[in-house]
N, C-alpha and C positions, 0 to 999 in steps of 0.2 A: 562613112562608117570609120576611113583609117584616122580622117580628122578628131573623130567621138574619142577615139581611143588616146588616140593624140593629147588631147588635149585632157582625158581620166588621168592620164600617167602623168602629167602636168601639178594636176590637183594633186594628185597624190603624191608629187615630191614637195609641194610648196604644203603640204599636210606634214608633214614629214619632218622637214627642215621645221617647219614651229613647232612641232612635239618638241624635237629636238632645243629648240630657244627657249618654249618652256621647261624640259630637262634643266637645263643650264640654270636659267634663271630662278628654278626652284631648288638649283645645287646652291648656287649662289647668295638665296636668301638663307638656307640651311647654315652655311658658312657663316653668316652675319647672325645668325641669332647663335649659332655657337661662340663667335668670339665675344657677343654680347653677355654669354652667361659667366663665359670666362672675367671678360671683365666685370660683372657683379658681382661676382665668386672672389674675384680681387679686391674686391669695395668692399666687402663683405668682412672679407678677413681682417683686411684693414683698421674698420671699424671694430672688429675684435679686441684686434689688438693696441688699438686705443683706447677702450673699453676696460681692457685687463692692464693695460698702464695706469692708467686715473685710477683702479683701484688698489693696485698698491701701491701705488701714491699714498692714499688715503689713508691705507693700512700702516704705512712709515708714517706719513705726520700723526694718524692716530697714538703707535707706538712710543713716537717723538712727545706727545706731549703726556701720556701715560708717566714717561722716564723723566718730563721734567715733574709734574706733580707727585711722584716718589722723592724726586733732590727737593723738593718745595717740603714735602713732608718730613723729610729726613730734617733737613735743621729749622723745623718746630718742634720736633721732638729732642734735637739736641740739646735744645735753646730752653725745651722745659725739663730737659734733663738733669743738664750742664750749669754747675751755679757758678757763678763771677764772682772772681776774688773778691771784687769790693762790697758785694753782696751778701759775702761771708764772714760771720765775728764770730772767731774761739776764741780759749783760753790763752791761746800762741798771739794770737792780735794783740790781746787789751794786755800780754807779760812786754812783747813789742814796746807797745805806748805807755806803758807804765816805768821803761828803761830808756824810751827817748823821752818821757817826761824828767827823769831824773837827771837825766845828761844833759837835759837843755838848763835844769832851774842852777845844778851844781858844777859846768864849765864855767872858767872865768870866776868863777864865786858870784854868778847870778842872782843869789836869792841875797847874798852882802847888798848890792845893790837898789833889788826890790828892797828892802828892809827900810834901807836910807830913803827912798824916795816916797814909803809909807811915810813917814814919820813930816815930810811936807805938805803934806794931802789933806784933804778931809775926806768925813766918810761918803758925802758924795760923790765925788771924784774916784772915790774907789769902788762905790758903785759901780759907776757910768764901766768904769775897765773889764767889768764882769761882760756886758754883752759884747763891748768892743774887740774883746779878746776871743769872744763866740765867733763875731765877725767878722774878722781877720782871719779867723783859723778855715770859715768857710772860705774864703775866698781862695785862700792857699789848698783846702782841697778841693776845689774847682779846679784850679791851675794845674795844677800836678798833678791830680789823679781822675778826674770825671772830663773832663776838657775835651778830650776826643771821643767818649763814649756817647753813643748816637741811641740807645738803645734809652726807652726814657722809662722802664722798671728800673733802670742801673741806677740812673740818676736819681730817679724818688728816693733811693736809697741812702743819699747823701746825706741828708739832714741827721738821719738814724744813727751812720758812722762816725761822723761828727759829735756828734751826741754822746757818744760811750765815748769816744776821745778825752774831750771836753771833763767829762766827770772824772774819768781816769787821771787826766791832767793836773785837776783840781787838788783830788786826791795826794796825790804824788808830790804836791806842794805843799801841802800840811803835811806830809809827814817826813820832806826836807826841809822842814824850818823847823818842826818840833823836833829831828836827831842834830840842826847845828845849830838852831839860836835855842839856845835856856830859858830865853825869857818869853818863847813862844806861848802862848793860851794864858800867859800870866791875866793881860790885859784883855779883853775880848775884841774889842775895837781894833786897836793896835794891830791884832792879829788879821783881824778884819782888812783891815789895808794892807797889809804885808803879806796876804794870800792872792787879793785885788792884784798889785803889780807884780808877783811872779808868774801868776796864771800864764801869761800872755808865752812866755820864754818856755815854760813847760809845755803848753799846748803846741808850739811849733815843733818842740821834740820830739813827743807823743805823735804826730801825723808824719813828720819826718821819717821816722821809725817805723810807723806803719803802712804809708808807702813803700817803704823797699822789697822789690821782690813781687810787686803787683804789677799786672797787665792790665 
């Protein structure tokens, strides 16, 4: 009987002691899946707040290309706002070329000259100097004034301003050779070639002149 007993209190610490190591080892796992939610809770946040980075990211390159398509709109609007000199002919332009037409035909006594070298010529040849003198004068306003303009509404423009030059120039030569030769329009021809080779001196003036002052 003391053996029975003996041996109850036996089991009953070896009972005992494993409650106790399951205690433990249900402390233990308890432990583990708390620092396991900690760390998901960490993963967690993490991923938040990567989450909340990427979208203000998003929200800044959004804003970024918002503000460049504002500066994109802004000078389309300036552009159709804003006229370019060369794009522009007043009264101030064509008095310009009608005063470098004068000053080119009557420096030196230029139109003395024209006169003389009419009187060599034939009316072909004085023909031929009416476009040559067109010709010439585009090229000089290429050079000098359209040459860096990148913008090709500017440039269509060219022919236009040339064009009122040209006439202005023409102009301006008849009526520097009808106030200094007398015998201007006597002859029609005559005249004819003596307006042919001043053209050329006058239309340089005339663009000369109206160049200045342009961007």
């Amino acid at each position: 009987m003391a053996k029975l007993n003996e041996i109850n209190k036996k089991i009953d610490k070896l009972l005992a002691e494993q409650k106790k190591l399951m205690a433990g080892q249900k402390r233990i796992e308890r432990e583990e899946k708390e620092e396991l939610a900690e760390e998901s809770e960490i993963i967690n946040a993490g991923k938040e707040e990567i989450i909340e980075q990427k979208e203000v990211l998003a929200e800044e390159k959004e804003g970024l290309n918002e503000l460049k398509q504002l500066k994109d709109l802004e000078v389309e609007i300036n552009k159709s706002v804003m006229t370019h000199p060369l794009i522009r002919i007043t009264i101030k332009d064509i008095a310009k070329g009608a005063i470098g037409a004068f000053v080119g035909t009557v420096t030196h006594f230029t139109f003395l000259y024209g006169i003389e070298v009419a009187d060599k010529i034939d009316m072909t040849r004085a023909t031929i100097l009416f476009p040559l003198s067109y010709l010439f004068g585009a090229i000089f306003v290429y050079a000098t004034g359209f040459r860096t303009i990148k913008d090709k509404k500017i440039l269509m423009f060219a022919p236009v301003r040339l064009t009122v030059l040209y006439v202005t120039a023409i102009l301006v030569t008849i009526g520097t050779l009808y106030l200094f030769n007398p015998l201007f329009g006597v002859n029609l021809t005559d005249s004819y070639k003596q307006v042919a080779t001043t053209s050329l001196s006058a239309l340089i003036g005339a663009i000369t002149a109206d160049l200045i002052g342009k961007e």
